[in-house]
C-alpha positions as CSV (number, residue, x, y, z in Angstrom):
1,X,16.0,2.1,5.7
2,X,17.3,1.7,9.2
3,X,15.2,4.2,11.6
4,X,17.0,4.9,15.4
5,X,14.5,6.0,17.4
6,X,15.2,6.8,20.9
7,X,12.7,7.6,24.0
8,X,12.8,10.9,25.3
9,X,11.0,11.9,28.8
10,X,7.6,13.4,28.3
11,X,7.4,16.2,31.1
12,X,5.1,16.1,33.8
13,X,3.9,12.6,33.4
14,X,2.6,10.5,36.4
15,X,4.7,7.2,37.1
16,X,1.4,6.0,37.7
17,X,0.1,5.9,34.7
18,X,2.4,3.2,33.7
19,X,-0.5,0.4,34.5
20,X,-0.1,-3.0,34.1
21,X,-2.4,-3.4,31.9
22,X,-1.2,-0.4,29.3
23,X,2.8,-2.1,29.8
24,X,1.2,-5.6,28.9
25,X,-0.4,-3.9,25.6
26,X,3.0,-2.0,24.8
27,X,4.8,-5.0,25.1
28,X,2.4,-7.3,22.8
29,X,2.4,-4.7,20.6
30,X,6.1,-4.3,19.8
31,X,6.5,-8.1,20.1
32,X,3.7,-8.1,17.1
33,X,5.9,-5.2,15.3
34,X,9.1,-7.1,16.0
35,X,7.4,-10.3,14.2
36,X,6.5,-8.4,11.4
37,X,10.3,-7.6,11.0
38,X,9.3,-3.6,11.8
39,X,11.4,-3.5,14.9
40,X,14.0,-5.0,14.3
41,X,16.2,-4.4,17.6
42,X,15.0,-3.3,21.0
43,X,16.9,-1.9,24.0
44,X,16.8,-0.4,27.2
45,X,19.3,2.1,27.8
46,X,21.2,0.9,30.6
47,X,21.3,4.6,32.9
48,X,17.2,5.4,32.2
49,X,14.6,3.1,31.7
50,X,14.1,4.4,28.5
51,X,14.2,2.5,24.8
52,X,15.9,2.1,22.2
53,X,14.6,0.8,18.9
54,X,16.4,0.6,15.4
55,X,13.2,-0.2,13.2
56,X,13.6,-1.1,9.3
57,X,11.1,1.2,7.4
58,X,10.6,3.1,3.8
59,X,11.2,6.4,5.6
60,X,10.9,8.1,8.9
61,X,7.3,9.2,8.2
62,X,6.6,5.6,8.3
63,X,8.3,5.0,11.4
64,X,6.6,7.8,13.2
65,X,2.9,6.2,12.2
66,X,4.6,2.9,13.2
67,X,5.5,3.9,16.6
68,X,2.4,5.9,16.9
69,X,0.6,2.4,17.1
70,X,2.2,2.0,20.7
71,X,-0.4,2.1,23.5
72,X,2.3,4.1,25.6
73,X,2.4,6.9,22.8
74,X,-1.3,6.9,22.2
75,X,-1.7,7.8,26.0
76,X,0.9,10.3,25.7
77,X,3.3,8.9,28.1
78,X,6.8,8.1,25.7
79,X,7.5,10.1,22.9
80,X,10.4,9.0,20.5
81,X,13.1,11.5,18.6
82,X,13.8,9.5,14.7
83,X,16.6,9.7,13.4
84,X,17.7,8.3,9.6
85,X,20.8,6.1,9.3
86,X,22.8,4.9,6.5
87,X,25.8,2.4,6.1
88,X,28.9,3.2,7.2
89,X,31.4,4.3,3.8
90,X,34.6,5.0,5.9
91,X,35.8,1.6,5.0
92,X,36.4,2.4,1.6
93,X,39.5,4.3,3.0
94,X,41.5,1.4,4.0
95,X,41.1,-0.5,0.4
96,X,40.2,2.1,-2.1
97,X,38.1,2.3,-4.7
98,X,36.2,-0.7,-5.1
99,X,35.9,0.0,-8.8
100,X,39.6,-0.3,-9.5
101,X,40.7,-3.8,-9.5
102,X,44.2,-4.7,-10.8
């Protein structure tokens, strides 16, 4: 199943916080989750430095323990709303039903 899961601001935070050190481990990390074909896409948004992941997983539970393997959520600085998605069946509109061959 594909998982969209999109940053949202934890309040309060301290831009500081944000070492080096702790983005150099965030980034390995999804890098190794992107190898293992977890994350599967991985954005920016382009009006907030925050991200966007679509992630391929059983179910959103698993996603949340995925993403709860980040070093930036571990410290409590990003926090990530999931959200389910499915294929697209509006295309079945412009031909029918697939089962009905002529």
């Amino acid at each position: 199943m594909k998982i969209l899961a999109i940053e949202r601001e934890v309040p309060h935070i301290d831009p500081l916080a944000f070492t080096p050190e702790l983005l150099r481990a965030e980034a390995l990390c999804a890098w190794k989750l992107y190898q293992e074909g977890v994350v599967r896409e991985l954005y920016f948004r382009a009006d907030r430095t925050e991200a966007v992941l679509i992630l391929e997983c059983a179910h959103v539970e698993e996603a949340a323990a995925t993403l709860d393997t980040l070093p930036l959520v571990q410290a409590g600085l990003v926090a990530f709303d999931l959200m389910p998605l499915k294929a697209y069946p509006g295309f079945a509109r412009l031909f029918g039903s697939l089962d009905s061959e002529p």
